[in-house]
C-alpha positions, 0 to 999 in steps of 0.5 A: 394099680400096678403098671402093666408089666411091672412088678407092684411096688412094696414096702417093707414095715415092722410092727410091735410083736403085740400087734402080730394077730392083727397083721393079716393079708390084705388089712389096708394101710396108709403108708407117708412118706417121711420126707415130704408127708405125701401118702400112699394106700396099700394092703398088708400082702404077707408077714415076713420071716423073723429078722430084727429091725434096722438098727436093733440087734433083736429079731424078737421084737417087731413083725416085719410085713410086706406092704404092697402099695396101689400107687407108688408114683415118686416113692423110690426104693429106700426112701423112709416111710411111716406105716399105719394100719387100718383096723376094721370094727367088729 
């Protein structure tokens, strides 16, 4: 949970365009760290507005979403992350 006072940490993901009807509020996530593989849980919060993947000049692509995070202990802004949804069965 968030520390008191402050505002919840997030990440920002993009996903396949194929994917989008899946990319709900509230889908759990389990987000690593790129550099060293420590592991964070957190929930899809909101799709994001249209905008093209860092280093791809095509918005039409990927959906980007907002990830909020549980815990961030040691993540810090502008670290790279890998994103992986957590699908419930039906």
């Amino acid at each position: 949970m968030p520390r008191d006072n402050a505002e919840p940490f997030w990440v920002k993901a993009w996903f396949a365009k194929k994917d989008k009807e899946k990319l709900r509020p509230g889908l759990d996530c389990t987000v690593t760290r790129d550099s060293d593989g420590t592991v964070f849980q957190g929930q899809i919060e909101q799709q994001l507005a249209q905008e093209a993947l860092p280093g791809s000049n095509n918005p039409d692509d990927y959906i980007a979403v907002r990830i909020a995070l549980n815990e961030s202990a040691g993540l810090l802004p502008g670290e790279a992350v890998s994103c992986r949804l957590r699908l419930p069965w039906f």
